[in-house]
C-alpha positions as CSV (number, residue, x, y, z in Angstrom):
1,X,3.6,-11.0,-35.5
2,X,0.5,-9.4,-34.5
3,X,0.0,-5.3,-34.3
4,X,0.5,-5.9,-30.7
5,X,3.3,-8.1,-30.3
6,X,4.9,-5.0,-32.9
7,X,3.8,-2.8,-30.7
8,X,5.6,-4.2,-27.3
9,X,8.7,-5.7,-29.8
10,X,9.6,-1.9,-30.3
11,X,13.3,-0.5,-28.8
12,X,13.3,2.7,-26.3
13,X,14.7,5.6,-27.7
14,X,18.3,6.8,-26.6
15,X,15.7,10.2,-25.2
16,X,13.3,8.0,-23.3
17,X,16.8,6.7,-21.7
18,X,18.1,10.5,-21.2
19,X,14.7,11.1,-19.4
20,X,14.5,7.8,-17.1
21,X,18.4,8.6,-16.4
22,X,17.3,12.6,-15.4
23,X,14.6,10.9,-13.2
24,X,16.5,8.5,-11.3
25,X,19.3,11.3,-10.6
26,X,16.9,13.7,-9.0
27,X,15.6,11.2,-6.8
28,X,19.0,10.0,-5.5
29,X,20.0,13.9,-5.3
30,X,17.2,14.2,-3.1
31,X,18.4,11.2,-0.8
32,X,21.9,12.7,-0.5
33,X,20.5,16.2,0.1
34,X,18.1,14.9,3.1
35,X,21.2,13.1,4.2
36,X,23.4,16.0,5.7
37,X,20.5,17.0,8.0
38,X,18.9,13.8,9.4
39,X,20.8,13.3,12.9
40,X,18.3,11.5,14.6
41,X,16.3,8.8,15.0
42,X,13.5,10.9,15.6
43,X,13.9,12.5,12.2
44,X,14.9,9.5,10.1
45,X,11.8,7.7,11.4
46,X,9.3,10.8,11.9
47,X,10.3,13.5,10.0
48,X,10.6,15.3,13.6
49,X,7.1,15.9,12.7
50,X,7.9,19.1,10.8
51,X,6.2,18.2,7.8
52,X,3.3,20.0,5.9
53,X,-0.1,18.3,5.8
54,X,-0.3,18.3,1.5
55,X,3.2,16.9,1.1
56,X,2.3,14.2,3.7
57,X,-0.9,13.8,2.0
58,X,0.7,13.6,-1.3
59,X,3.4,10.9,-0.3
60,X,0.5,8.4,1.5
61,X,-1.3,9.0,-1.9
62,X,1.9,7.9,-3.7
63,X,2.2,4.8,-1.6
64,X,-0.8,3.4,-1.2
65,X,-0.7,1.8,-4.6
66,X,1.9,0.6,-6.8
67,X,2.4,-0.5,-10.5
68,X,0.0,-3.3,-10.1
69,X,-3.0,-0.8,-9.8
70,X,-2.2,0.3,-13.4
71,X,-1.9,-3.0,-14.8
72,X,-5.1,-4.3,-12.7
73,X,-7.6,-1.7,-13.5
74,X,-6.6,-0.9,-16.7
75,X,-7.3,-4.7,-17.7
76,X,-10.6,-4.2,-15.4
77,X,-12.0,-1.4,-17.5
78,X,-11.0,-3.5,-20.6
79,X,-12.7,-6.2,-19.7
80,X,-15.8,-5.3,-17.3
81,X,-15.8,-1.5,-17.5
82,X,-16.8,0.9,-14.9
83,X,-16.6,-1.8,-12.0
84,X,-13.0,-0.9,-12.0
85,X,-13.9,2.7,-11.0
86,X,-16.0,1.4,-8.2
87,X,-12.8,-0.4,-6.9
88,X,-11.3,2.2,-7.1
89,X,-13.6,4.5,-5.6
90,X,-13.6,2.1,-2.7
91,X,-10.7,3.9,-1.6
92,X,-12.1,7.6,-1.3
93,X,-14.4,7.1,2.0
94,X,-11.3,4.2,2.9
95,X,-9.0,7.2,3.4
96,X,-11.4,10.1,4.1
97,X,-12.5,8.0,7.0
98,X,-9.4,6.5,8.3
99,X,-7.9,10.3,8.6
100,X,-11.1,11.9,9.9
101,X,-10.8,8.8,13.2
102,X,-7.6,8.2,13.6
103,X,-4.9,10.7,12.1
104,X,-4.8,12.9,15.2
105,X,-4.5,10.2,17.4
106,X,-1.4,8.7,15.6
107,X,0.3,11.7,15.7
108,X,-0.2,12.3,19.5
109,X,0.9,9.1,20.5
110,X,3.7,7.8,18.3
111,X,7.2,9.5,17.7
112,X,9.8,6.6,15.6
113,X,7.2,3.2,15.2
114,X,3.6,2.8,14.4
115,X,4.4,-0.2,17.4
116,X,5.5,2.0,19.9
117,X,2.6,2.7,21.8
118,X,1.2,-1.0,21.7
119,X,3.6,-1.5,24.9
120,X,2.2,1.3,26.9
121,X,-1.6,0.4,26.0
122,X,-1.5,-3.0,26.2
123,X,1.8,-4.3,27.5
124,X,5.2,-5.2,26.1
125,X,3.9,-9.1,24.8
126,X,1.5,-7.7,22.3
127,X,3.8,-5.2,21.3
128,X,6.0,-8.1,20.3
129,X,3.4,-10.0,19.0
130,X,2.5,-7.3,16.8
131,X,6.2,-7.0,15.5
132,X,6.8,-10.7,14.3
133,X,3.1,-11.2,12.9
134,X,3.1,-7.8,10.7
135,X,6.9,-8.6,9.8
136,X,6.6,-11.6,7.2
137,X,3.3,-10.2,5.8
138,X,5.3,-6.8,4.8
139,X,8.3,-8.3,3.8
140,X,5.5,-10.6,1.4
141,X,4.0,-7.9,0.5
142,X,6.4,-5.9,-1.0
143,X,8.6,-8.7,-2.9
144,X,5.3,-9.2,-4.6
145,X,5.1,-5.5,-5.3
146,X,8.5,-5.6,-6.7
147,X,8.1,-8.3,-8.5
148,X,5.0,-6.5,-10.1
149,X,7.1,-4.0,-11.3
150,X,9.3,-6.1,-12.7
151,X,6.9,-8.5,-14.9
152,X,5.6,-5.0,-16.5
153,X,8.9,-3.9,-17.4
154,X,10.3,-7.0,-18.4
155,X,7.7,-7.9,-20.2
156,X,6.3,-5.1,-21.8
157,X,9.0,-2.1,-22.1
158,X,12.4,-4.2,-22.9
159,X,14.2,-4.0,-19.8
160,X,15.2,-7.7,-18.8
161,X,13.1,-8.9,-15.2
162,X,16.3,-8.5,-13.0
163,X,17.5,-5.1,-14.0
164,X,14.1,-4.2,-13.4
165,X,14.0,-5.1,-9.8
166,X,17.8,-4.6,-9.1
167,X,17.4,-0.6,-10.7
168,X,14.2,0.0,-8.4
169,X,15.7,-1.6,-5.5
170,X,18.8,0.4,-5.7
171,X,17.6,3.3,-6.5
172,X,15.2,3.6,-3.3
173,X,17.8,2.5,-0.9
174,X,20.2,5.6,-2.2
175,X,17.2,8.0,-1.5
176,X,15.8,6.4,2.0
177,X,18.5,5.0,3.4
178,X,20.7,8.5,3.0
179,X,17.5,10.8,4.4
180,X,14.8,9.0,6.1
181,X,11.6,9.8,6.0
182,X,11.6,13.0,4.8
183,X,13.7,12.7,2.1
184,X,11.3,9.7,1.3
185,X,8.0,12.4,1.4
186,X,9.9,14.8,-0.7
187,X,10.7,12.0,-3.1
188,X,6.9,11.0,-3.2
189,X,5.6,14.2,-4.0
190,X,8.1,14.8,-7.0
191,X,7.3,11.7,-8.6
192,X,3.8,12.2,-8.4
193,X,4.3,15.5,-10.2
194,X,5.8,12.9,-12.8
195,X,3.4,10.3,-12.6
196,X,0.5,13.1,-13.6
197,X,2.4,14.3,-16.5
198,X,2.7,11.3,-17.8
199,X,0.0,9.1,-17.4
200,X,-2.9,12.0,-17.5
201,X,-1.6,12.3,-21.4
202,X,-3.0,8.6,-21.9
203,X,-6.7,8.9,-21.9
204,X,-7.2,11.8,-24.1
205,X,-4.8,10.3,-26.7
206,X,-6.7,6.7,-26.1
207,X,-9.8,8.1,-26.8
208,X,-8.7,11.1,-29.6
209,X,-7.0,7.9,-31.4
210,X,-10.8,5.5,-30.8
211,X,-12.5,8.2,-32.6
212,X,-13.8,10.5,-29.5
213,X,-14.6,10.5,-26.3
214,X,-19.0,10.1,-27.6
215,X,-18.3,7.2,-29.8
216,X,-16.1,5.7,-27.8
217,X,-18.8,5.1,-25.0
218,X,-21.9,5.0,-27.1
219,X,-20.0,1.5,-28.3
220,X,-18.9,0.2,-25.1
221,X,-21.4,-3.0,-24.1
222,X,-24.5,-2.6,-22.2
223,X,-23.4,-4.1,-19.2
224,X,-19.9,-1.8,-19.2
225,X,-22.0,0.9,-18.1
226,X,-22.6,-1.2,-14.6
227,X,-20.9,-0.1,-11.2
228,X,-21.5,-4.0,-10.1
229,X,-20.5,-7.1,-11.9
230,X,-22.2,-10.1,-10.5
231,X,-21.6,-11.9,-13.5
232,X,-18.4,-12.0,-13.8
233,X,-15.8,-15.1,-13.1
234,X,-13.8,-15.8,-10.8
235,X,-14.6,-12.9,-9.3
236,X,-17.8,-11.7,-8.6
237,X,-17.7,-8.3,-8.4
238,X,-21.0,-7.3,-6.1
239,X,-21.8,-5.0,-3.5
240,X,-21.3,-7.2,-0.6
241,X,-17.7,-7.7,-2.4
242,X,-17.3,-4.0,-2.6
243,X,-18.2,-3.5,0.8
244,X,-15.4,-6.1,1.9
245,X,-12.7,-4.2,-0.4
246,X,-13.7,-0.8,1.4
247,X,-12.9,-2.6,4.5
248,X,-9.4,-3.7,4.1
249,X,-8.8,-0.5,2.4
250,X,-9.6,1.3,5.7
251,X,-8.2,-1.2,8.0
252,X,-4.9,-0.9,5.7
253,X,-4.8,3.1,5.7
254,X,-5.6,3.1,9.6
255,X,-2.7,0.6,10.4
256,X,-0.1,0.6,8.0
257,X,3.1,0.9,9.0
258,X,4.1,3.1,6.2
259,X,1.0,5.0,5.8
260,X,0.1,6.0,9.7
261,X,4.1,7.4,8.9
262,X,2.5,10.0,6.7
263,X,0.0,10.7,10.0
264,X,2.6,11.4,12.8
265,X,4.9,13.5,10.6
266,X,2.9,16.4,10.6
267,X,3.2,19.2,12.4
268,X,-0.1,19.7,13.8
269,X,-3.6,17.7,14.2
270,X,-5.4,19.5,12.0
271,X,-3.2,18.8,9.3
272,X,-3.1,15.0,9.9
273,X,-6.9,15.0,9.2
274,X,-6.6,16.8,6.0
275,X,-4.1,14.2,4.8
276,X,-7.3,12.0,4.5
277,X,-9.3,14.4,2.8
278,X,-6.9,14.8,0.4
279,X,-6.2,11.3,-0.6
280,X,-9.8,10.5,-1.3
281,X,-10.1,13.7,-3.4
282,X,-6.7,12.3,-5.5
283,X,-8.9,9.3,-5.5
284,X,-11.9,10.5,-6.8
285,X,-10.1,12.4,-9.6
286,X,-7.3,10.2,-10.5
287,X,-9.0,7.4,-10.8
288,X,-11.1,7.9,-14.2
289,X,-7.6,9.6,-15.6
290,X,-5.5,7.0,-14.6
291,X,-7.6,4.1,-15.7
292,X,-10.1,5.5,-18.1
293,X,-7.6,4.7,-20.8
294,X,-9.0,1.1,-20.7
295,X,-12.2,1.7,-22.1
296,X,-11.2,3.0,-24.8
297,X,-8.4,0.3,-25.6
298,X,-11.7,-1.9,-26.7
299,X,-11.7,-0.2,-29.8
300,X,-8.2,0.6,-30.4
301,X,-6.8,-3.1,-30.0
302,X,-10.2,-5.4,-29.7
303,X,-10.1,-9.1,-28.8
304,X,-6.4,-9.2,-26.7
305,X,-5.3,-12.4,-25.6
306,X,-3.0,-11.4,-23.1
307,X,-5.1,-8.3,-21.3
308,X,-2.4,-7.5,-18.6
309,X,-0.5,-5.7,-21.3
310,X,-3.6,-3.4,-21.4
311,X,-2.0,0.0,-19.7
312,X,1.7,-1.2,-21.7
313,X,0.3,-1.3,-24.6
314,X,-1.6,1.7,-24.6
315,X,1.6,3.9,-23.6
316,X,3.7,2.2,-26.1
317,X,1.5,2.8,-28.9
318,X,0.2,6.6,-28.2
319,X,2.9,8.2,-26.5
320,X,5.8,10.0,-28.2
321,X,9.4,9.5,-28.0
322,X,10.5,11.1,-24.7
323,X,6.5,10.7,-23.2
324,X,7.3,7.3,-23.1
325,X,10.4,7.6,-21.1
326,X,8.3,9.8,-18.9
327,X,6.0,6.6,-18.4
328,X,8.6,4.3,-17.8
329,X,10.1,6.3,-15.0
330,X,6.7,6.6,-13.9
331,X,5.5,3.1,-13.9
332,X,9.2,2.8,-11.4
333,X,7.6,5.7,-9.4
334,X,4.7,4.1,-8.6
335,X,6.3,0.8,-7.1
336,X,9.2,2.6,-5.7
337,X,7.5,5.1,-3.6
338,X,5.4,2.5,-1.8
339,X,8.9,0.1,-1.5
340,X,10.8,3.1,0.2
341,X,7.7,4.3,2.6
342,X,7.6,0.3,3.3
343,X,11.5,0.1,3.9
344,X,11.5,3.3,6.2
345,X,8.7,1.6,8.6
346,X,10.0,-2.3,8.7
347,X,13.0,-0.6,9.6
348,X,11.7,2.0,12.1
349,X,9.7,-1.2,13.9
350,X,12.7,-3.3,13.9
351,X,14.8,-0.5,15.0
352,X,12.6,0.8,18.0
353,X,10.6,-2.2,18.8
354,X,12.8,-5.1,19.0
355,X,16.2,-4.1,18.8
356,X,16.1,-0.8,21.5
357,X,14.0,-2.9,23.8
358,X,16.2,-6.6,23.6
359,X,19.6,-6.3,21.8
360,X,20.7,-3.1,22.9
361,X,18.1,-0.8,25.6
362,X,21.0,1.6,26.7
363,X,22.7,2.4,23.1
364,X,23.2,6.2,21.6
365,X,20.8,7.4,19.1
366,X,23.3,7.9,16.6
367,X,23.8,4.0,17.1
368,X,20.3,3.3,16.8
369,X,20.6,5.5,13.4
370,X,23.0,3.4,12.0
371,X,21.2,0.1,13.3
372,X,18.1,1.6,11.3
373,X,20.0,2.3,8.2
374,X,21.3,-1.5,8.0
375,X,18.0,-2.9,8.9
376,X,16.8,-1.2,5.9
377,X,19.6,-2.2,3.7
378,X,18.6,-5.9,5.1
379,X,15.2,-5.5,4.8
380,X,15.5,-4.5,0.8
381,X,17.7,-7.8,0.3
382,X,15.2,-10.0,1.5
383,X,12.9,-8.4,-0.4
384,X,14.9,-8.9,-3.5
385,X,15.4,-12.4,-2.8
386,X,11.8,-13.4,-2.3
387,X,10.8,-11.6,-5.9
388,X,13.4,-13.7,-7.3
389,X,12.5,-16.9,-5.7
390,X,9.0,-16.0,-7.1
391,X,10.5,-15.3,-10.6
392,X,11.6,-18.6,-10.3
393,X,8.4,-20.5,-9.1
394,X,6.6,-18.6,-12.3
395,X,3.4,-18.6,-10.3
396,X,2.9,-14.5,-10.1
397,X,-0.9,-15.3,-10.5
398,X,-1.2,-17.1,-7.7
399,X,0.9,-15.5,-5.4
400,X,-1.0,-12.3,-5.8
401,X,-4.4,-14.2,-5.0
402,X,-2.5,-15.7,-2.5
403,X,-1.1,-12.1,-0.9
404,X,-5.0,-11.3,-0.9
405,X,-6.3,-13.9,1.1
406,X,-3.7,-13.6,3.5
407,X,-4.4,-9.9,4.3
408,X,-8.2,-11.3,4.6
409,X,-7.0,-13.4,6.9
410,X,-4.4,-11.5,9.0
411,X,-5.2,-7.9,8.7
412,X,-8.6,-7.7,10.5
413,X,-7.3,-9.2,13.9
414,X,-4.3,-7.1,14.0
415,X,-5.9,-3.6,12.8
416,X,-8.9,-3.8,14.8
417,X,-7.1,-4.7,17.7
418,X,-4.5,-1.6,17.5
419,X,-7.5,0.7,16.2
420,X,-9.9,0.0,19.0
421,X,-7.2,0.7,21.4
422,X,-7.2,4.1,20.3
423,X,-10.9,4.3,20.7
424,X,-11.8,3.1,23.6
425,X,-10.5,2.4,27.6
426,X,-13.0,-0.8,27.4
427,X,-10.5,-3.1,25.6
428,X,-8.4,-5.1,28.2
429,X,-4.9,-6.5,27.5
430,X,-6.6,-9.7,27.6
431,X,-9.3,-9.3,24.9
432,X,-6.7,-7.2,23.2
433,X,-4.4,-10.3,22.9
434,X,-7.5,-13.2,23.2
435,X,-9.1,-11.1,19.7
436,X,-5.2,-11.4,17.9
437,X,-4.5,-15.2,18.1
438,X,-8.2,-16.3,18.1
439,X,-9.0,-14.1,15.7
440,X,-5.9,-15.0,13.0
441,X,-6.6,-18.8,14.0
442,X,-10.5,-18.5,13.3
443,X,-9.6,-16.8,9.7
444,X,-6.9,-19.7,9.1
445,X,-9.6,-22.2,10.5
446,X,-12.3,-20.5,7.9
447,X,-10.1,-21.1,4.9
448,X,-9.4,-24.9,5.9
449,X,-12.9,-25.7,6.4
450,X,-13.4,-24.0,3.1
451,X,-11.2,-26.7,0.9
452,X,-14.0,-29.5,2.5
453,X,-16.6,-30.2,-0.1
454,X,-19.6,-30.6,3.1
455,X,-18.5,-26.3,2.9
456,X,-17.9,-25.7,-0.5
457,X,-21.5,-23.6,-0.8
458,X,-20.2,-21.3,1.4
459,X,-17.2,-20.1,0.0
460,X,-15.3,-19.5,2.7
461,X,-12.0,-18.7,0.7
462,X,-13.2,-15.6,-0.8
463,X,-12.3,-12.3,0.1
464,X,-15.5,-11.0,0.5
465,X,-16.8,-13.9,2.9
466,X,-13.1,-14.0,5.0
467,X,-13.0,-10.6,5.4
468,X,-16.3,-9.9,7.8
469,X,-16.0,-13.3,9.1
470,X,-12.9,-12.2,10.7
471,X,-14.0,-9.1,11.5
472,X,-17.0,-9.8,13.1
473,X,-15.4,-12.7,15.1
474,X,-12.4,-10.6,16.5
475,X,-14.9,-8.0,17.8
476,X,-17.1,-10.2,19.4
477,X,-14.1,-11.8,20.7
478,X,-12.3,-8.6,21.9
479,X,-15.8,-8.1,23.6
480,X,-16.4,-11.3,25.6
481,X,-12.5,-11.3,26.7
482,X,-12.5,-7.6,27.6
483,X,-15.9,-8.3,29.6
484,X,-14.9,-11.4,31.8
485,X,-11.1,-10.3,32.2
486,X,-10.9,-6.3,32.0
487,X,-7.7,-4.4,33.4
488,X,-6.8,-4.1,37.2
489,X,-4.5,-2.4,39.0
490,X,-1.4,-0.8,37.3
491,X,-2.5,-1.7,34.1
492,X,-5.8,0.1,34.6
493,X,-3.5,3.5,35.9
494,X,-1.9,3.1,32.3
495,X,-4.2,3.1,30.3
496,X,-5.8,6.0,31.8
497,X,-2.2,8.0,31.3
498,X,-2.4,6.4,27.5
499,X,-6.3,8.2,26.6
500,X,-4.8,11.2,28.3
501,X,-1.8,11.5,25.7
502,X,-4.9,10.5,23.3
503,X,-6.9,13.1,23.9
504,X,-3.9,15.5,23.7
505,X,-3.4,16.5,27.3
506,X,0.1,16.8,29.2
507,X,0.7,13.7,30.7
């Protein structure tokens, strides 16, 4: 065996169990204590909107990555360098941005769904629409987030691939299905407390074990010292691809089901901006102690065939008995803090947007609390049965790509259309709904063309060229459509009542 298959071959210690156990039973405690005090729908969804901007802040931070981002950029810095901080970074003016424009505005005009005000701005068919296009992609989404966490695990900490999945998926149904949203934010924020403890450890002990921080950089490779990698297969990674990263970053934070959450639980404007603010500086900061680790696993374990194992390997080897329960729990956190934001908001929209409106329009709240409650425990067993149909189709590599180039494709048309909404009066219902189906079937036409060899030059299956192709198509679009049919009549008084709730005043 080689030092590194010893290395991930090692048992965890009966402590690192004690610690995982002591994790996992403060998180559920925290479920069952949000439990006795959520009575509504209003609070299970929303939080009643009583929550402080920082732990809001802290809780969209937690979710807006998962495992995957420590196995990714770890390998990144390992094998490119300080690209992977540019990536990274990406997400710093992403969020900044995306709470300066639009945070206020999601908590004035939602209450239980991120959907719920589609209806009154553009009519109850896009609302719908809306509903059954962002469904699949979330419920895709998050099976492939969960199955993330379970590869790592299985494969690099000694936990077999279904206990993995089954512990995670357990665990965050006994804290958000007993207390809602909040209980979900308080969750967040403790296990961010955990993941700084035990992953901040990692770079200093990296680069003390390299032989310092100096000589550790001085014999990294020219070109690791570059913020772009052009050269690079089969990925380029170049401005114009950064550029493209930053905007589904910002399309993702400004639409989101789970992340505008974060926005419209707050108790005041003000403080929903600052959630944006403070999620780029987390960025900004966390991102070279997080992942700087990598660079200096080029010294410590040089020429790896399998580089995935980077960020595993690294915590097996340097952290001590107890640390590396701490990481363990941590590496769960990760995942399972974006999985329970995730099942809170499939089940808020499925709740509020299709079942109050068509099953059952005249039903109690504490009805529609259950109904929420069961549509999360549904949601989470789809999800677990997708990441095991994908365990069995062994083809993790490609389903990721895959996941990529269908938020390319999907995620500009249906963002852009619920953003500019928000923004501006000038958007009919009909370029509204013209700019969603044209635009998903020009991205789905772009990637077709782009398997014909007469197109092959133009690589029209890349991220970085779907991405403004879309965009830029849906805008114009949402232009031409809201030009030549704009809104009349009662639709017209409606929106005018929306921008007033918009701009904050009593409608």
């Amino acid at each position: 065996m080689t030092n590194i298959e010893d290395i991930l071959g090692k048992g965890v210690s009966v402590l690192d169990y004690i610690v995982i156990g002591i994790f996992f039973a403060i998180i559920i405690g925290i479920g069952v204590y949000f439990g006795r005090t959520t009575k509504s729908t209003a609070q299970y969804f929303g939080a009643g909107k009583q929550v402080p901007w920082w732990l809001s802040g802290a809780s969209f931070y937690m979710i807006s990555f998962s495992v995957m981002a420590f196995v990714m950029h770890s390998e990144l810095a390992y094998k490119y360098g300080f690209v992977t901080f540019s990536l990274s970074w990406m997400a710093v003016p992403a969020a900044i941005f995306s709470g300066l424009l639009f945070a206020r505005r999601w908590r004035r005009i939602v209450t239980t769904s991120p959907l719920e005000y589609i209806e009154e701005r553009y009519g109850a068919g896009m609302r719908q629409a809306l509903v059954w296009f962002g469904l699949p992609t979330r419920l895709l989404d998050n099976s492939l987030r969960l199955f993330a966490i379970g590869v790592v695990i299985s494969a690099g900490l000694g936990f077999s691939f279904e206990h993995a999945i089954i512990i995670c998926v357990t665990i965050v149904l006994m804290f958000s299905f007993l207390g809602g949203l909040k209980a979900t934010i308080i969750a967040d924020f403790v296990q961010l407390i955990l993941l700084l403890i035990a992953v901040i450890a990692l770079p200093f002990l990296a680069f003390k074990a390299a032989g310092g921080f100096q000589t550790t950089m001085q014999a990294l490779p020219p070109e690791f010292w570059k913020f772009t990698r052009p050269d690079t297969t089969p990925i380029a990674y170049t401005a114009f691809y950064l550029f493209s990263y930053f905007l589904l970053l910002f399309l993702n934070y400004s639409t989101s089901w789970a992340l505008t959450q974060r926005y419209y639980s707050t108790k005041d404007d003000k403080g929903a901006m600052k959630i944006g603010i403070l999620v780029g500086v987390l960025y900004l900061v966390g991102t070279p102690l997080f992942y700087g680790a990598g660079l200096a696993a080029q010294q410590l374990f040089p020429g790896m065939e399998n580089t995935k194992d980077v960020f595993v390997v690294l915590g097996r080897s340097l952290l001590p008995v107890g640390m590396l329960g701490m990481l363990i729990a941590a590496l769960f956190s990760a995942t399972m803090s974006t999985l329970a934001g995730e099942f809170n908001a499939i089940s808020a929209v499925v709740t509020n947007d299709f079942y109050k409106r068509f099953v059952s329009p005249k039903a109690s709240d504490t009805h529609y609390l259950v109904v929420g409650r069961l549509g999360m425990v549904t949601a989470a067993l789809i999800i677990l049965g997708l990441t095991l149909i994908w365990r069995s189709m062994q083809g993790a590599q490609d389903l990721f790509n895959l996941m990529a180039t269908v938020f390319a494709i999907f995620l500009p048309p249906v963002a852009l259309t619920m953003l500019l909404g928000m923004l501006t009066p000038k958007v009919s219902a009909t370029g509204a709904k013209l700019a969603l189906g044209l635009g998903i079937l020009l991205g789905l036409s772009a990637f077709a063309l782009g398997n014909l060899e007469i197109f092959s030059r133009l690589n029209l299956r890349a991220v970085y060229v779907l991405v403004p192709l879309s965009c830029c198509g849906t805008l114009l679009i949402m232009a031409l459509g809201s030009f030549f049919k704009p809104d009349h009549g009662e639709r017209q008084e409606q929106v005018v009542k929306f921008f007033r709730k918009v701009k904050g005043e009593t409608v």
